[in-house]
PyMOL Python script that loads the backbone (N, CA, C, O; Angstrom):
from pymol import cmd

cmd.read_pdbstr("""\
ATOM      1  N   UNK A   1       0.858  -1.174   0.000  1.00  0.00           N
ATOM      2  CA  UNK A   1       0.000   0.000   0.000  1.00  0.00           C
ATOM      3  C   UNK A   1       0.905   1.239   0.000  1.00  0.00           C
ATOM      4  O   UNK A   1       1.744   1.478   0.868  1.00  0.00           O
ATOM      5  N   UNK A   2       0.651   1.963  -1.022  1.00  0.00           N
ATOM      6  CA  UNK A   2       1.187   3.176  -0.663  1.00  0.00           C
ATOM      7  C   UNK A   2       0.622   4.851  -0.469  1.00  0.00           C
ATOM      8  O   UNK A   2      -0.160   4.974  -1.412  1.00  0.00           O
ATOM      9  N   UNK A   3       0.634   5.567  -0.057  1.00  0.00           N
ATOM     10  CA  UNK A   3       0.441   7.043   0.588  1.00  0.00           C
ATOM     11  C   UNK A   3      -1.121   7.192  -0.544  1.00  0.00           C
ATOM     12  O   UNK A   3      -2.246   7.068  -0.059  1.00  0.00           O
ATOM     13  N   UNK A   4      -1.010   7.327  -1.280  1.00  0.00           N
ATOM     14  CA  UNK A   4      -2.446   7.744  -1.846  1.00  0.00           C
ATOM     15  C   UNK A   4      -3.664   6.413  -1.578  1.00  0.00           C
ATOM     16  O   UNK A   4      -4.893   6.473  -1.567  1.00  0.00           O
ATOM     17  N   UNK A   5      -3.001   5.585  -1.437  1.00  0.00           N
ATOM     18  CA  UNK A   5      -4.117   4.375  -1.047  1.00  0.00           C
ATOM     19  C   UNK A   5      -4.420   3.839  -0.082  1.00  0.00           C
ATOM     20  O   UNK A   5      -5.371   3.062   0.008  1.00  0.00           O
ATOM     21  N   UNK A   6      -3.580   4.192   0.917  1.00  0.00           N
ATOM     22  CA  UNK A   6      -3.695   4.832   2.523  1.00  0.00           C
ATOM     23  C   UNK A   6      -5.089   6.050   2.994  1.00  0.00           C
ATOM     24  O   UNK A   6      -5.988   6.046   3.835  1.00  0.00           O
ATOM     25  N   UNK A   7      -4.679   6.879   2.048  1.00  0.00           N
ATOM     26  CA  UNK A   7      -5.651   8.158   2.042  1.00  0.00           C
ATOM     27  C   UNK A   7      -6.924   7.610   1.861  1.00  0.00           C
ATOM     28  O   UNK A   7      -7.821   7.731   2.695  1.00  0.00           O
ATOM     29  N   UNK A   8      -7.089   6.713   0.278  1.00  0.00           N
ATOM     30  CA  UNK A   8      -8.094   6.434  -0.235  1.00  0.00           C
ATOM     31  C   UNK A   8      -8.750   5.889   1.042  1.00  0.00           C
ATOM     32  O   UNK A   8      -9.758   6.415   1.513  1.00  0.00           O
ATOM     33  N   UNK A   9      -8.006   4.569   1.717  1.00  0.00           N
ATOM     34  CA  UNK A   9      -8.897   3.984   2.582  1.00  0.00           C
ATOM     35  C   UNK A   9      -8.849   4.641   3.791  1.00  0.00           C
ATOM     36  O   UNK A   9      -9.369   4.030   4.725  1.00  0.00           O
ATOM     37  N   UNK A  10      -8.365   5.729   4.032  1.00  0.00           N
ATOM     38  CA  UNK A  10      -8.803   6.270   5.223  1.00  0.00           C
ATOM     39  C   UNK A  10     -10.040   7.114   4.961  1.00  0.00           C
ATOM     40  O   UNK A  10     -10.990   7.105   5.743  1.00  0.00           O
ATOM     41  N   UNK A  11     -10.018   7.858   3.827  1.00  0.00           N
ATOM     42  CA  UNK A  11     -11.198   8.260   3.364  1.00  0.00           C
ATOM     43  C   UNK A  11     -12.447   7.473   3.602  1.00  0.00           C
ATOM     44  O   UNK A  11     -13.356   7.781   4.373  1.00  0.00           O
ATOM     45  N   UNK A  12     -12.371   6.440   2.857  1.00  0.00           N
ATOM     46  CA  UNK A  12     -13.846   5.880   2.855  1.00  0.00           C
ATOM     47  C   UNK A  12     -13.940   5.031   4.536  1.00  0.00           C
ATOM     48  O   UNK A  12     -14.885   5.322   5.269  1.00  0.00           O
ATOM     49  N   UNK A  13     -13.284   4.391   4.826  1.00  0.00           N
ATOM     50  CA  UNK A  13     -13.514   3.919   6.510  1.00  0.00           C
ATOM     51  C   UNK A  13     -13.837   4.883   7.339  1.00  0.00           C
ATOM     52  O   UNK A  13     -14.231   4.610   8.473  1.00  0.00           O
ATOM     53  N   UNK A  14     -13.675   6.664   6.730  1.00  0.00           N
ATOM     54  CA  UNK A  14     -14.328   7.319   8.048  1.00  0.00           C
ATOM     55  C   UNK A  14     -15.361   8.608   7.461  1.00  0.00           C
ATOM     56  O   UNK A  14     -15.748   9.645   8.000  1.00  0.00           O
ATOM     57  N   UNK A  15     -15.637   7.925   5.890  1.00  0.00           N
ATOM     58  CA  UNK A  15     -16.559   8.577   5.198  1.00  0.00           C
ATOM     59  C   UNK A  15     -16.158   9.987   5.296  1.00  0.00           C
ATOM     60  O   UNK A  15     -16.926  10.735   5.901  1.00  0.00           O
ATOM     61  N   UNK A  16     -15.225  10.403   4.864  1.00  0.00           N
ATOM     62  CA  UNK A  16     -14.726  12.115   4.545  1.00  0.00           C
ATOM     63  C   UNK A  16     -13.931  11.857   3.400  1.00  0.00           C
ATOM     64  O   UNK A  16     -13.616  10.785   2.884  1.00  0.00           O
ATOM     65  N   UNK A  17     -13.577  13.405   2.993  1.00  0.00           N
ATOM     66  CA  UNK A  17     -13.414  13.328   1.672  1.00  0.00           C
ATOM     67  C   UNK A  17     -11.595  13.016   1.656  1.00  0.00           C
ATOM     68  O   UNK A  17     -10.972  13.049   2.717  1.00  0.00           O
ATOM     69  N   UNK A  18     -11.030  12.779   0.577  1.00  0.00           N
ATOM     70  CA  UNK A  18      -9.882  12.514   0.440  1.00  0.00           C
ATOM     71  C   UNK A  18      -9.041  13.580   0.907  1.00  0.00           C
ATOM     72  O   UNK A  18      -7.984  13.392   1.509  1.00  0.00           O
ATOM     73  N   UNK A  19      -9.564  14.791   0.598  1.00  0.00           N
ATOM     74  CA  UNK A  19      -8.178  15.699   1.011  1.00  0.00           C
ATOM     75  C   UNK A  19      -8.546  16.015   2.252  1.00  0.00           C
ATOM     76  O   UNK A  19      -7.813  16.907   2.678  1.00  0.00           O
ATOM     77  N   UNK A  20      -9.629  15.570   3.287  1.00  0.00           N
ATOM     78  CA  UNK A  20     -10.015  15.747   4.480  1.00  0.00           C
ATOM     79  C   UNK A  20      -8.596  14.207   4.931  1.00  0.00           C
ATOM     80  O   UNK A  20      -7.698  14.433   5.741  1.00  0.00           O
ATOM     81  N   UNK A  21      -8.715  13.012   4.314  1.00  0.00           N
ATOM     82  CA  UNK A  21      -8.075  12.710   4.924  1.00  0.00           C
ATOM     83  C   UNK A  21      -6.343  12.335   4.339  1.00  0.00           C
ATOM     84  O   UNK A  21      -5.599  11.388   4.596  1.00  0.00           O
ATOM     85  N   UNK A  22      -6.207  13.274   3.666  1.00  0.00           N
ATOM     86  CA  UNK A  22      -4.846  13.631   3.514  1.00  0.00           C
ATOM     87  C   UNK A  22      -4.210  14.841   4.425  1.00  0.00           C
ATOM     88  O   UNK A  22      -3.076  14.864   4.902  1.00  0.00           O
ATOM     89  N   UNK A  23      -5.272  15.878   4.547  1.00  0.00           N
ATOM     90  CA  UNK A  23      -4.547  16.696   5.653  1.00  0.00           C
ATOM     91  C   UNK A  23      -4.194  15.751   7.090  1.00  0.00           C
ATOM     92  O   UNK A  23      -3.111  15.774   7.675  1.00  0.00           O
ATOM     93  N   UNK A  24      -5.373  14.944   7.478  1.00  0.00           N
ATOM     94  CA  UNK A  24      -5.556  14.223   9.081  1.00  0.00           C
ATOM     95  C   UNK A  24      -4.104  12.924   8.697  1.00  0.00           C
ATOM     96  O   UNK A  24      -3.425  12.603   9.672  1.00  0.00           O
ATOM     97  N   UNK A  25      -3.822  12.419   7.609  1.00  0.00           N
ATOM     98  CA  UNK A  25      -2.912  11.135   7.428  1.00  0.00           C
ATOM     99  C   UNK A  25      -1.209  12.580   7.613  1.00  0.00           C
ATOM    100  O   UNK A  25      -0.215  12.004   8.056  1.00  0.00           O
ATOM    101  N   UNK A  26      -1.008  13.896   7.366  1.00  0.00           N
ATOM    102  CA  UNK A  26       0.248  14.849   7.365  1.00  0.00           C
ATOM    103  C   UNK A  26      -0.059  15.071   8.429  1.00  0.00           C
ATOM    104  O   UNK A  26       1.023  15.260   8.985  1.00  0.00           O
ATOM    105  N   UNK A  27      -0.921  15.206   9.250  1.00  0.00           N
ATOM    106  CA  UNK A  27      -0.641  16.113  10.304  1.00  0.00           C
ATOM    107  C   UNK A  27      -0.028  14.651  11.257  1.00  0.00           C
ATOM    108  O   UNK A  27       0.947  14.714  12.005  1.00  0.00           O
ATOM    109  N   UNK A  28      -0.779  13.503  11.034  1.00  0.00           N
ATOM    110  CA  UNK A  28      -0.328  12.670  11.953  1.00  0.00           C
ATOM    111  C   UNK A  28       1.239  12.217  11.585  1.00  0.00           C
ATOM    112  O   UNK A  28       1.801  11.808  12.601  1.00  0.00           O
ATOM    113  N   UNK A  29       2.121  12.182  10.357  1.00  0.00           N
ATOM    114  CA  UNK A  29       2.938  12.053   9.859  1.00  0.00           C
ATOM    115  C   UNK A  29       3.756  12.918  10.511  1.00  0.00           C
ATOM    116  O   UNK A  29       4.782  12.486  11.035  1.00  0.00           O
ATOM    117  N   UNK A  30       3.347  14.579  10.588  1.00  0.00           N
ATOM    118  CA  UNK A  30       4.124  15.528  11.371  1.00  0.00           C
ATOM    119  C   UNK A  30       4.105  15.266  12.785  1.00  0.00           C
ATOM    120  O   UNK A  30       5.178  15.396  13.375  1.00  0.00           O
ATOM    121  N   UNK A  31       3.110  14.928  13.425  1.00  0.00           N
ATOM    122  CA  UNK A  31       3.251  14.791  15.317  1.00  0.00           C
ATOM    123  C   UNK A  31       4.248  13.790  15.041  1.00  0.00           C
ATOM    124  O   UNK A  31       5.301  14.416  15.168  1.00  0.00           O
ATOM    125  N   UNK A  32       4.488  12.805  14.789  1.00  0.00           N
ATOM    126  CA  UNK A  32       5.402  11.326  14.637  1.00  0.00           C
ATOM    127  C   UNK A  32       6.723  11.716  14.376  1.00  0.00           C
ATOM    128  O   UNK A  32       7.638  11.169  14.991  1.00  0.00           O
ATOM    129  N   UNK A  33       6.976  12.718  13.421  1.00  0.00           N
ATOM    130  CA  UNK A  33       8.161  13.206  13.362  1.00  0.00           C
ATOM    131  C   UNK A  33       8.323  14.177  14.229  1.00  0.00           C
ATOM    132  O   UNK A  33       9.539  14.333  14.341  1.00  0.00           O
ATOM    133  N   UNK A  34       7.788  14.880  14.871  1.00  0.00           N
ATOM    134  CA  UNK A  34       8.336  16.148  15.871  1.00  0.00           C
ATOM    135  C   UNK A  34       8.647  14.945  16.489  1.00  0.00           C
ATOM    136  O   UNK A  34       9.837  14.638  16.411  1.00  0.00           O
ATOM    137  N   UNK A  35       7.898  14.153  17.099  1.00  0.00           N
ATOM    138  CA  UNK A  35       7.878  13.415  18.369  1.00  0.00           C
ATOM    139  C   UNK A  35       9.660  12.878  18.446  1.00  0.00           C
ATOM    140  O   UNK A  35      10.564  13.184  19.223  1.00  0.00           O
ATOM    141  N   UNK A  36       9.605  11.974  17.268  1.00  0.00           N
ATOM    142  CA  UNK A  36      11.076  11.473  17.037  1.00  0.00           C
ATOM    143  C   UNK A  36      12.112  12.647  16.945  1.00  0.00           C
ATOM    144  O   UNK A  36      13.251  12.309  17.267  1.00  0.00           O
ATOM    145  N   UNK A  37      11.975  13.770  16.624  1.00  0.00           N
ATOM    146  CA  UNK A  37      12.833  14.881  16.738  1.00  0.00           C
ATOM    147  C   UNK A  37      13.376  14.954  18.185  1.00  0.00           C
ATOM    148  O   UNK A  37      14.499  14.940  18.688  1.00  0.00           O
ATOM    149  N   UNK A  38      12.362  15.022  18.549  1.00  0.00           N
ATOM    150  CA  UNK A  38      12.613  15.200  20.021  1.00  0.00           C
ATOM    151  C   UNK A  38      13.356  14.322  21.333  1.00  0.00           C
ATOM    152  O   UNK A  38      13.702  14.419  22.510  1.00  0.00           O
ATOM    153  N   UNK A  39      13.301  13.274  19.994  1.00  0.00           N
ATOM    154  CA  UNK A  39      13.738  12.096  21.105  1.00  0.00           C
ATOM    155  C   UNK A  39      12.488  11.480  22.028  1.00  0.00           C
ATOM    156  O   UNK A  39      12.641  10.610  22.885  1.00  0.00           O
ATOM    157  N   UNK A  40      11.857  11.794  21.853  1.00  0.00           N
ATOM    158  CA  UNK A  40      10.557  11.371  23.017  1.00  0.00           C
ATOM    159  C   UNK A  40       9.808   9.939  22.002  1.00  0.00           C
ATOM    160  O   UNK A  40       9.661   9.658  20.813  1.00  0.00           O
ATOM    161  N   UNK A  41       9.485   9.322  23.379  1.00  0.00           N
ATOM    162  CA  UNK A  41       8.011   8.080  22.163  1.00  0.00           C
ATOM    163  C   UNK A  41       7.084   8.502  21.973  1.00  0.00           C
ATOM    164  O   UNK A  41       6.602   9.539  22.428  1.00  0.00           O
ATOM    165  N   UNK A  42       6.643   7.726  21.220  1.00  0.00           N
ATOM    166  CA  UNK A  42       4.764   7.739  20.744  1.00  0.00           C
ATOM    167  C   UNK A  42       4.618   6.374  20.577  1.00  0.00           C
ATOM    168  O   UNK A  42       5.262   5.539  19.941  1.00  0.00           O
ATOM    169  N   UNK A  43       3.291   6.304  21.526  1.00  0.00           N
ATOM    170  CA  UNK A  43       2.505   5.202  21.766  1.00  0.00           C
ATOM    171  C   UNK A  43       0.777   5.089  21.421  1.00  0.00           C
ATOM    172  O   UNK A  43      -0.129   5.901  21.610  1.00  0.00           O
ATOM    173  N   UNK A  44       0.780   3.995  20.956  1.00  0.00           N
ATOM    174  CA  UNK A  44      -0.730   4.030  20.231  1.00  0.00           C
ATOM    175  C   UNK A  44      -1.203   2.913  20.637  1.00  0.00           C
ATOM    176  O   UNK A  44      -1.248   2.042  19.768  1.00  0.00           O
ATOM    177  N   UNK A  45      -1.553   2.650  21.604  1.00  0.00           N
ATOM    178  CA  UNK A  45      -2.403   1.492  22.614  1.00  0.00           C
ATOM    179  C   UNK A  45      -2.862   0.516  21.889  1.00  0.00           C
ATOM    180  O   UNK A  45      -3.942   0.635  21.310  1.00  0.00           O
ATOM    181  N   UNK A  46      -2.162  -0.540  21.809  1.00  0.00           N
ATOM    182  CA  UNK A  46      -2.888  -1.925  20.759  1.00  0.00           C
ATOM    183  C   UNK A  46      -2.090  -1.740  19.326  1.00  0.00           C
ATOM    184  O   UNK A  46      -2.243  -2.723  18.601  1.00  0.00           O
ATOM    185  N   UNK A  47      -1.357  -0.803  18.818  1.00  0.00           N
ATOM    186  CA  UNK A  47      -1.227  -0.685  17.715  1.00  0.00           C
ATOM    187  C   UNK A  47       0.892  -0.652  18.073  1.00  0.00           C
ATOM    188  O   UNK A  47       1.746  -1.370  17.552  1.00  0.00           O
ATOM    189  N   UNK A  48       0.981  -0.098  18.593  1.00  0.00           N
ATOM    190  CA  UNK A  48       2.613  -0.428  19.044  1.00  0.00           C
ATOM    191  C   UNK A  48       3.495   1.230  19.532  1.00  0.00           C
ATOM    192  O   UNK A  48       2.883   2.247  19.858  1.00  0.00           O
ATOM    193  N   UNK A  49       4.410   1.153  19.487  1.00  0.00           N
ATOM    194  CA  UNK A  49       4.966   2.265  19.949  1.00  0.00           C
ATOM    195  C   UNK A  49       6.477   2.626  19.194  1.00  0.00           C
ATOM    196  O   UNK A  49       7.381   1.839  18.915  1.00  0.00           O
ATOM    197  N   UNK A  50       6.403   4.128  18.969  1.00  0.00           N
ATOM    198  CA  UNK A  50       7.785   4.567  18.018  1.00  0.00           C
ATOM    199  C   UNK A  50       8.951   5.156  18.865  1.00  0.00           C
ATOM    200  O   UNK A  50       8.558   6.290  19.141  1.00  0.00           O
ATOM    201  N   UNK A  51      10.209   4.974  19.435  1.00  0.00           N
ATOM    202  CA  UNK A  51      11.021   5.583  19.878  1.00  0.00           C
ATOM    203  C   UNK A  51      12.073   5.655  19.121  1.00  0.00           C
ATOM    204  O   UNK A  51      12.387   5.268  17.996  1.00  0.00           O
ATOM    205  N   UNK A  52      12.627   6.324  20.109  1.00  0.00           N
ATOM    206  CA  UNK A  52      14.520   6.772  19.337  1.00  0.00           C
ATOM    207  C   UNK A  52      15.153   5.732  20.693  1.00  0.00           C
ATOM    208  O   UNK A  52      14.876   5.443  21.857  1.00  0.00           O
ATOM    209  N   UNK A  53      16.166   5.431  19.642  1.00  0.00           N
ATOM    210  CA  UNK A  53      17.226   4.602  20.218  1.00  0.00           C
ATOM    211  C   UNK A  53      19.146   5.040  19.798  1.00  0.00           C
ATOM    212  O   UNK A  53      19.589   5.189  18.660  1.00  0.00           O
ATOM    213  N   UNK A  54      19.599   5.105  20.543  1.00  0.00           N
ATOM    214  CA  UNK A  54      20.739   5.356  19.638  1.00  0.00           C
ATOM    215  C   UNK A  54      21.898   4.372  20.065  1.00  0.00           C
ATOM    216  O   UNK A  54      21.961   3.815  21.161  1.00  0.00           O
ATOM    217  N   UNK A  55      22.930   4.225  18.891  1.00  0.00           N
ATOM    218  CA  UNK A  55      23.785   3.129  17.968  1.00  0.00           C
ATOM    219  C   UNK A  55      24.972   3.647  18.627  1.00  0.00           C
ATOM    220  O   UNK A  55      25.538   4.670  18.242  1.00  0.00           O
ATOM    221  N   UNK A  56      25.352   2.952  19.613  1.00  0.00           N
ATOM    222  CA  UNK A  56      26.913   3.223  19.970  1.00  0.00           C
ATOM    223  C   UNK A  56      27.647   2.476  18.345  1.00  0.00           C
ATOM    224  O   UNK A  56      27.105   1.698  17.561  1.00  0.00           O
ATOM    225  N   UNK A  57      29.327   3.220  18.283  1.00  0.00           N
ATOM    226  CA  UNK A  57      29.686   3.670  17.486  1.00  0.00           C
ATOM    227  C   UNK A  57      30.394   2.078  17.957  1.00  0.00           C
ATOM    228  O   UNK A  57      30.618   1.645  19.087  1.00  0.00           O
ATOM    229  N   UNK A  58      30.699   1.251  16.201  1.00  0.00           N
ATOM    230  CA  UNK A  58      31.215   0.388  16.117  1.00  0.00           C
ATOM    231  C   UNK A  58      32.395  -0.148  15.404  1.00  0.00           C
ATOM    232  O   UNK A  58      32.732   0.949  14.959  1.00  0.00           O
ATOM    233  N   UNK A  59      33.257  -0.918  14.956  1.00  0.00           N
ATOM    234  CA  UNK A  59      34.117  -1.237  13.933  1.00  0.00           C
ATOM    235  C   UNK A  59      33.582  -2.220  13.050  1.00  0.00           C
ATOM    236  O   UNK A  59      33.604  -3.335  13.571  1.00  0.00           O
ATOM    237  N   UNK A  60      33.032  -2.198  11.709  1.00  0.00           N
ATOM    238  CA  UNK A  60      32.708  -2.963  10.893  1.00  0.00           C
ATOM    239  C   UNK A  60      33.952  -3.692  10.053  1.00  0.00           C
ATOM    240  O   UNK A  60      35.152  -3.746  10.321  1.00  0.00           O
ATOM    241  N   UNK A  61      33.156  -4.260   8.875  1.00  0.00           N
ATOM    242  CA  UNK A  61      34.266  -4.646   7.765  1.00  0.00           C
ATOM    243  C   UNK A  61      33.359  -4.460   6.957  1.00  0.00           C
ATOM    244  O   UNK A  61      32.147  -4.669   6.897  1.00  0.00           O
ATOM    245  N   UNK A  62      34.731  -3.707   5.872  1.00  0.00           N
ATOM    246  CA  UNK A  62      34.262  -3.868   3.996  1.00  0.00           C
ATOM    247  C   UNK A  62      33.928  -4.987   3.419  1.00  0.00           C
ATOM    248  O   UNK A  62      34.851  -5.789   3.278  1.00  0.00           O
ATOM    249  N   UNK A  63      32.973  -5.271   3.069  1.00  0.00           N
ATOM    250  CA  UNK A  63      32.469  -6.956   2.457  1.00  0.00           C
ATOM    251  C   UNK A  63      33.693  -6.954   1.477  1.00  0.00           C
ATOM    252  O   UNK A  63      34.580  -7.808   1.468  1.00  0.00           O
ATOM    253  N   UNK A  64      33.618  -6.039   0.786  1.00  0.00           N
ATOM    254  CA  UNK A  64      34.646  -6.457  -1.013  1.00  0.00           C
ATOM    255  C   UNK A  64      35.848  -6.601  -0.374  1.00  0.00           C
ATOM    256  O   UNK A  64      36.452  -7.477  -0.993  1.00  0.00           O
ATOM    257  N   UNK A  65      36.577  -6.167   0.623  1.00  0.00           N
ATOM    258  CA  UNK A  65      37.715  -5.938   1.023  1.00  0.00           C
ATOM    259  C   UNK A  65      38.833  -6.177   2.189  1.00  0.00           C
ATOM    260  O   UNK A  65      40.060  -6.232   2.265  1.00  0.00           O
ATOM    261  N   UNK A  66      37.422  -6.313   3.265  1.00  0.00           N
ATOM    262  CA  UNK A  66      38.234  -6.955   4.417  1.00  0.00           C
ATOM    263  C   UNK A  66      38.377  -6.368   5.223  1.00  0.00           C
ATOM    264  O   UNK A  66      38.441  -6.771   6.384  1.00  0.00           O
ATOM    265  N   UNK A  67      38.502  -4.850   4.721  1.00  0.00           N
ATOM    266  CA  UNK A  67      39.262  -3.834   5.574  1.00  0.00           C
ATOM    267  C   UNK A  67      37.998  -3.255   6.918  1.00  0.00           C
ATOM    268  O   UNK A  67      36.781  -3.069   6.930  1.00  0.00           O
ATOM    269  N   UNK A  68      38.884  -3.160   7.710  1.00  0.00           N
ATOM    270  CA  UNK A  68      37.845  -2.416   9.157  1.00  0.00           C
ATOM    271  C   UNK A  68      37.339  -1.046   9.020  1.00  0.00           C
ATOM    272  O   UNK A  68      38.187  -0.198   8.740  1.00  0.00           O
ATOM    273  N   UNK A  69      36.280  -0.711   9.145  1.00  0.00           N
ATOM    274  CA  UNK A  69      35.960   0.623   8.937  1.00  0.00           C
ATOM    275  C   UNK A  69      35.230   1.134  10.289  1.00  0.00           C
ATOM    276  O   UNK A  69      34.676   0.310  11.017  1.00  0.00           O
ATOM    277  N   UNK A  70      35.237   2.084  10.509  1.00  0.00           N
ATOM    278  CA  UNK A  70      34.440   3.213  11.896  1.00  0.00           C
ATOM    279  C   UNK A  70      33.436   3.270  11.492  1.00  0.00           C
ATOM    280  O   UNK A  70      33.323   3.988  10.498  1.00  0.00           O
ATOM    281  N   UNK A  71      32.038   2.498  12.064  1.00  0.00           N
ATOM    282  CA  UNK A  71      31.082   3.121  11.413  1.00  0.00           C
ATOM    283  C   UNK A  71      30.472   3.797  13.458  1.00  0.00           C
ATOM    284  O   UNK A  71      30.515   3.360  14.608  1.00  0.00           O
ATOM    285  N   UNK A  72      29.905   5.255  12.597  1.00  0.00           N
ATOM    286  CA  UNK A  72      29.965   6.189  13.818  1.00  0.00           C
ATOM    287  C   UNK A  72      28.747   5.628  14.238  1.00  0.00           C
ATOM    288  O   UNK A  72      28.147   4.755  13.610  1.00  0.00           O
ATOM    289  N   UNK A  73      28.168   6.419  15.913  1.00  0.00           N
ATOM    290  CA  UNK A  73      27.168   6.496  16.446  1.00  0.00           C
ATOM    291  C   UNK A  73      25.831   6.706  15.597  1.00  0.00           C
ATOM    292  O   UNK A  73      25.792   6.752  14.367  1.00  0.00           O
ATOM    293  N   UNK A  74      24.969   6.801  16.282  1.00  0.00           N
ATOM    294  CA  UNK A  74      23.875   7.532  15.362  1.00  0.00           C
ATOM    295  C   UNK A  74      22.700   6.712  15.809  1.00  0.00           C
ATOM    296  O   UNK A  74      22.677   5.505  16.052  1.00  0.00           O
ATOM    297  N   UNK A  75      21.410   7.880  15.892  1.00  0.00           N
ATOM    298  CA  UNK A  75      20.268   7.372  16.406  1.00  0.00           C
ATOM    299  C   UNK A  75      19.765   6.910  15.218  1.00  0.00           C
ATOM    300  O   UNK A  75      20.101   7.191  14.068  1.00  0.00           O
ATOM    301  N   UNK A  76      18.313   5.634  15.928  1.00  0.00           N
ATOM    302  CA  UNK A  76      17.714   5.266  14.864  1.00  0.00           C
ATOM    303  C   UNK A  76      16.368   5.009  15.385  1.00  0.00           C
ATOM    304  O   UNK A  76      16.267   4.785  16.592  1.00  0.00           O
ATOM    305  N   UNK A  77      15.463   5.010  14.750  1.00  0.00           N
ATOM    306  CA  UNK A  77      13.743   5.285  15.213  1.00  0.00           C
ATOM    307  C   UNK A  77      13.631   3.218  15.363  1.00  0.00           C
ATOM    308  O   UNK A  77      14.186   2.344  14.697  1.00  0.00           O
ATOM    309  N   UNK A  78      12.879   3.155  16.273  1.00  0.00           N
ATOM    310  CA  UNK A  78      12.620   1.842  16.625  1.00  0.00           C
ATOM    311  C   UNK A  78      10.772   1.615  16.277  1.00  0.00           C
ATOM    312  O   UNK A  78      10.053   2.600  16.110  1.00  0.00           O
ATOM    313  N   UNK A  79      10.324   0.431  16.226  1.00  0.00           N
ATOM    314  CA  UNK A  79       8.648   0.555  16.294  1.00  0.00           C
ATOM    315  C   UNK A  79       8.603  -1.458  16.957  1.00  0.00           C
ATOM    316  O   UNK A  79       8.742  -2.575  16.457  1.00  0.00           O
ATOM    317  N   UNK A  80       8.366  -0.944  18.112  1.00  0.00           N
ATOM    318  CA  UNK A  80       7.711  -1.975  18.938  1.00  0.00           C
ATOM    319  C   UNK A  80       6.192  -2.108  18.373  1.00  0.00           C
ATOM    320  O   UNK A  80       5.372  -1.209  18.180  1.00  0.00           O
ATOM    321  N   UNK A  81       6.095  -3.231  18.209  1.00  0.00           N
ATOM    322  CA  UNK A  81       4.303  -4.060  17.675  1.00  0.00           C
ATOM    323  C   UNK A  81       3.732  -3.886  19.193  1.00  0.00           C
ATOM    324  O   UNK A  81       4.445  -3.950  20.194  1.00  0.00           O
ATOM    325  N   UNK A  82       2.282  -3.647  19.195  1.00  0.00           N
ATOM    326  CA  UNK A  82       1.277  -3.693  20.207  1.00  0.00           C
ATOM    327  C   UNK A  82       0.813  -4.893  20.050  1.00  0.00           C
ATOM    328  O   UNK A  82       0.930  -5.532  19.004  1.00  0.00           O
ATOM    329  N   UNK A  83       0.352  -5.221  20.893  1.00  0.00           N
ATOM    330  CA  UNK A  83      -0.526  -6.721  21.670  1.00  0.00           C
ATOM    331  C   UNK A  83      -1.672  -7.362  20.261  1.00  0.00           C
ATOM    332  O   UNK A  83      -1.678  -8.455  19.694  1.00  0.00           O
ATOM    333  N   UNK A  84      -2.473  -6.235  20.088  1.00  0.00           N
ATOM    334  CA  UNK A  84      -3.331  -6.022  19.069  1.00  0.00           C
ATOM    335  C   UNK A  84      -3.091  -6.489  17.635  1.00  0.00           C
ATOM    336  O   UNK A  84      -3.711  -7.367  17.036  1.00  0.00           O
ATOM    337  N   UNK A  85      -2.144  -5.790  17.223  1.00  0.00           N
ATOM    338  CA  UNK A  85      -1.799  -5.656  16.102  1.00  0.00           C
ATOM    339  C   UNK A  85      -1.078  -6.872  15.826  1.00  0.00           C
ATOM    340  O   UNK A  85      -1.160  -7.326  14.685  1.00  0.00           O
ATOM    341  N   UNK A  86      -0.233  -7.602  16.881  1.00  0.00           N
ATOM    342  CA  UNK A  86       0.930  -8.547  16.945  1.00  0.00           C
ATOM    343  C   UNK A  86      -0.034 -10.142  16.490  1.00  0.00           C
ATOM    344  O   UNK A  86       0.366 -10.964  15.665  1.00  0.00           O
ATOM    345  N   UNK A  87      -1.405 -10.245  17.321  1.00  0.00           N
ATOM    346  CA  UNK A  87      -2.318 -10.601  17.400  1.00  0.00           C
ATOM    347  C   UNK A  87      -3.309 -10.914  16.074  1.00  0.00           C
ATOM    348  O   UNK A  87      -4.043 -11.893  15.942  1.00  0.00           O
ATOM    349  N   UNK A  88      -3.188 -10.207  15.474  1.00  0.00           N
ATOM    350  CA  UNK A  88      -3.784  -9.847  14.075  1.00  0.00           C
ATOM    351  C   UNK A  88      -2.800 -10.870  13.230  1.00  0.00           C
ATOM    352  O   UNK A  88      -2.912 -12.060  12.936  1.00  0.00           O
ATOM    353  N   UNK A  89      -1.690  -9.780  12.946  1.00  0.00           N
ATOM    354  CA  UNK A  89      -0.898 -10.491  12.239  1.00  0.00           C
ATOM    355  C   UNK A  89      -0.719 -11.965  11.947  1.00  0.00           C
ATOM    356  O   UNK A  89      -0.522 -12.478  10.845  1.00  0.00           O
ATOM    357  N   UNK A  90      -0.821 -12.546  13.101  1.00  0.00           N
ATOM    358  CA  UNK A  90      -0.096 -13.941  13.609  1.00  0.00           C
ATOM    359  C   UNK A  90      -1.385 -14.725  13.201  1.00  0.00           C
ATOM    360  O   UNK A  90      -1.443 -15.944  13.362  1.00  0.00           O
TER     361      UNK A  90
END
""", "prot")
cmd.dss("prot")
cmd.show_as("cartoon", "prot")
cmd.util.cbc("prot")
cmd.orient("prot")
């Protein structure tokens, strides 16, 4: 599924019009990203939860080559599955 067919079915599951739910699918896109800006979670009860985590800094290897490389620190957004959703899936 992608972004316009997201819309589509958010549209019709809550009977408003498409660009009613293209503004409501950005704005929730934007809280999710401030949120992760911030470093803080977001949690959606049954559905799972988004945090920041961050990547202590490691020594890899070049596949082609062998050689050891620094790969630095650096945060990365995590998404824990809810009970619900985990449930569904399975």
């Amino acid at each position: 599924m992608n972004k316009n067919e997201l819309i589509t079915h958010i549209a019709e599951a809550s009977d408003i019009s498409k660009e009613e739910a293209s503004r409501a699918l950005d704005g929730f896109i934007s809280a999710v990203t401030d949120t992760m800006e911030k470093g803080d979670s977001l949690t959606l009860t049954g559905f799972g939860t988004f945090s920041v985590s961050e990547r202590a800094a490691r020594v890899g290897r070049n596949p082609q080559t062998g050689n050891a490389i620094n790969i630095p620190a650096k945060k990365v957004v995590k998404f824990k599955v809810g009970k619900n959703l985990a449930d569904i899936v399975m």
